[in-house]
C-alpha positions in Angstrom: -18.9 -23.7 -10.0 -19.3 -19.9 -9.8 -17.4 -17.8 -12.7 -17.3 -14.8 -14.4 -15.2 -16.2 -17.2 -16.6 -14.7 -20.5 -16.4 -19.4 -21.7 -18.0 -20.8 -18.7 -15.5 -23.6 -17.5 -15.9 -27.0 -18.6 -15.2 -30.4 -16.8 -11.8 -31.7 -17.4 -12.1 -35.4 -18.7 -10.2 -38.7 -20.0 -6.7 -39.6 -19.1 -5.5 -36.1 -19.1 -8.2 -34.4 -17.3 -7.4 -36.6 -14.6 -3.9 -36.2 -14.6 -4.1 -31.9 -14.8 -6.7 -32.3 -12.0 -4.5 -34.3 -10.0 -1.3 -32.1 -10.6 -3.3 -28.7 -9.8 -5.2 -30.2 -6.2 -1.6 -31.2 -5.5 0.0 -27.8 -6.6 -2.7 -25.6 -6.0 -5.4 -27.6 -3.4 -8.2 -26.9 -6.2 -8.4 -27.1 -9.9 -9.0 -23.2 -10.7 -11.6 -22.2 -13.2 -8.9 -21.0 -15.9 -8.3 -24.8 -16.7 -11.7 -25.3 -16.6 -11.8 -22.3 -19.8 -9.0 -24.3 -21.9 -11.2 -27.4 -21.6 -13.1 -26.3 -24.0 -9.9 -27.0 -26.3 -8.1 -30.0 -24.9 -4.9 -30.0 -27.8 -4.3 -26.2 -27.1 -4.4 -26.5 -23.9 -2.0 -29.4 -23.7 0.5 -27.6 -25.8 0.1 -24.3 -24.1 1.3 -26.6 -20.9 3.6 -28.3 -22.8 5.4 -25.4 -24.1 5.1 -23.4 -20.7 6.9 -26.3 -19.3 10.0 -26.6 -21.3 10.5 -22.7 -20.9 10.4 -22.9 -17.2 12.3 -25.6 -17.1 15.0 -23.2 -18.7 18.3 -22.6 -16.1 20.5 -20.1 -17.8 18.6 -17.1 -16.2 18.3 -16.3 -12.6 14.9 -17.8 -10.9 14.5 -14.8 -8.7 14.8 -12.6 -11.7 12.7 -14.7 -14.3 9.9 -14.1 -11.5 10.3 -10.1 -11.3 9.9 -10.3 -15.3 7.1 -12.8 -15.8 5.2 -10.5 -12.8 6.1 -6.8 -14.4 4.9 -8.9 -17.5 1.3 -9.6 -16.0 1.1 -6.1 -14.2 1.9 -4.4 -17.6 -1.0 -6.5 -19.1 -3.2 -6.5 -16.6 -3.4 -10.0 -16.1 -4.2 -10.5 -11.9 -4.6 -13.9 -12.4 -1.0 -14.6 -13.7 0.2 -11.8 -11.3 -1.3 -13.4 -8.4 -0.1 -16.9 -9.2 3.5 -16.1 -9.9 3.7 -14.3 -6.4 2.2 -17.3 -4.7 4.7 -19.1 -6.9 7.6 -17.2 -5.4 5.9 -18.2 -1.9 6.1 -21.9 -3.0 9.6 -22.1 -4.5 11.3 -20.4 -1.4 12.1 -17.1 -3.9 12.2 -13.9 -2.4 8.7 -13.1 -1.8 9.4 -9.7 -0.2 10.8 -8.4 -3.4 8.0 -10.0 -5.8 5.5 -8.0 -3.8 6.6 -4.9 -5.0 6.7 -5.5 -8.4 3.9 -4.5 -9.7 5.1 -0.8 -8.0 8.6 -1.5 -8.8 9.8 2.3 -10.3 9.2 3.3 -6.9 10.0 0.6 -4.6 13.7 0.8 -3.3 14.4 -2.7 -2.8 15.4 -3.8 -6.2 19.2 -3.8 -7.6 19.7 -1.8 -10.9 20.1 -5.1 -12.7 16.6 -6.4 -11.8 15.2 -2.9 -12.8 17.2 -3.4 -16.4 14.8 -6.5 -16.3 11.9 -5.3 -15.1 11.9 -2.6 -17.4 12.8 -5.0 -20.2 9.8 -7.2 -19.8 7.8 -3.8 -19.6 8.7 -2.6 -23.2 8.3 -6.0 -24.4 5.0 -5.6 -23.3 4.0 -2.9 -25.0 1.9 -2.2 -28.5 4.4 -2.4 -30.2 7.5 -3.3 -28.4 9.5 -0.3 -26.9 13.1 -2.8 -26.6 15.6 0.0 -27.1 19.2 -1.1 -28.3 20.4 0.7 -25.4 18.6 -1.7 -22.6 19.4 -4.9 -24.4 22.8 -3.5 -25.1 23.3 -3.3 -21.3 21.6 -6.8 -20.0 23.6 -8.0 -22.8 26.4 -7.1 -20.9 25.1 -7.9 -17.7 23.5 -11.0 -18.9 24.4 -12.9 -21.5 23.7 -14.1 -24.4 21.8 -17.0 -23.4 19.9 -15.7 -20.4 18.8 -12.4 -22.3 17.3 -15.1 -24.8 15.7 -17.3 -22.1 14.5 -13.9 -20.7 12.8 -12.6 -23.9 11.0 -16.5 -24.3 9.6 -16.2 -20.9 8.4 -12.3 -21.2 7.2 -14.0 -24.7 5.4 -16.6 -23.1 3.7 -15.1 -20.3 2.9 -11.8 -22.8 0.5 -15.1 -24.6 -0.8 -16.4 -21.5 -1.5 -12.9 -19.8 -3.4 -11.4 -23.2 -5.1 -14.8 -23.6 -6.6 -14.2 -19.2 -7.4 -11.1 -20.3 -9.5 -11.6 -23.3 -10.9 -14.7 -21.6 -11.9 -12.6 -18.4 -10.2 -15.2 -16.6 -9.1 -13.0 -13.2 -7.0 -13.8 -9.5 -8.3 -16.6 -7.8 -6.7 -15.9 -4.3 -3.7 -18.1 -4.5 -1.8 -15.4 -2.2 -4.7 -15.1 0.2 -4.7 -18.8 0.5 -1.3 -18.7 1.7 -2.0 -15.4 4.1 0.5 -13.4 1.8 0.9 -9.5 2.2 -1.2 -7.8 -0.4 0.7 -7.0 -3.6 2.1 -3.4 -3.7 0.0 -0.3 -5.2 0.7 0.0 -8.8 1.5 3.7 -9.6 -1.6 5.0 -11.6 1.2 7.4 -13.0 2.8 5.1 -14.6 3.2 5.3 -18.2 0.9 2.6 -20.6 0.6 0.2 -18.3 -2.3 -1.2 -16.3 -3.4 0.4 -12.7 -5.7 -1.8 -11.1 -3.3 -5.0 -10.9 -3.2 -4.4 -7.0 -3.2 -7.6 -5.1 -4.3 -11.3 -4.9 -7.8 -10.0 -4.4 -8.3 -7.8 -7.2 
């Protein structure tokens, strides 16, 4: 296997190797070269699953806008593979695809209501070094919200804000999950902008 992770990937082995390579054939039609990285460390990477799991598995928030946030998550970091995957993701779970496309662009894209903006721009100052949540925007998603879903939102920004910095750092990049699936490209991020990544584009990048 070709890579330019910065840990070449390892083989996956014993009973749970062969379960995660079964599970990502059948999800993903290959086993991609970031769970070839974690290898490395089996116990991390079976409670980095684990715990990615139980917060998807979460119901109190919208789907379609847990996905807007988890992607304005990655774009913020940088993170194309995440980006990438959670847009094929959308693809797969019958989400609205159109929309996801334009998240990484989202400030200027016209397509999104002001309540998935309030998220979008949540997960954005969640993002940053150090967190920009102003009481004003979680005053309002409180309101729009809940209680409960604002929580689940802030875990899943909190997850993905792990997995995203831990690609990153690991040079693990998009492995052409959209392509496979003959998506559109990803919209343009704005290299205007304010402290976020520019070069998250697409499934390609």
């Amino acid at each position: 296997m070709t890579t330019d992770t910065r840990i070449p990937p390892t083989e996956l082995t014993g009973l749970f190797g062969t379960v995660v390579k079964v599970g990502a054939r059948r999800m993903l039609g290959r086993v991609p070269d970031s769970m070839g990285v974690l290898a490395h460390h089996p116990a991390l990477m079976r409670a980095s699953m684990g715990i990615g799991r139980k917060i998807e598995s979460l119901h109190e928030l919208d789907r379609n806008l847990a996905s807007y946030a988890v992607m304005a998550t990655a774009a913020t970091i940088g993170c194309s593979w995440c980006l990438d995957f959670n847009y094929y993701k959308s693809h797969n779970e019958g989400l609205d695809e159109e929309k996801a496309r334009h998240v990484p662009n989202w400030r200027e894209a016209s397509v999104f209501t002001p309540l998935e903006r309030h998220v979008m721009e949540y997960a954005e100052a969640m993002s940053q070094t150090p967190p920009a949540v102003t009481d004003e925007l979680s005053a309002t998603l409180l309101d729009e919200l809940g209680p409960a879903a604002l929580i689940e939102l802030t875990a899943k920004v909190a997850f993905m804000n792990m997995s995203s910095r831990m690609n990153v750092a690991l040079g693990i990049h998009s492995e052409g999950y959209a392509d496979s699936c003959e998506l559109p490209p990803l919209a343009a991020r704005s290299s205007e902008t304010d402290g976020v990544q520019a070069d998250v584009v697409g499934s390609a990048t």
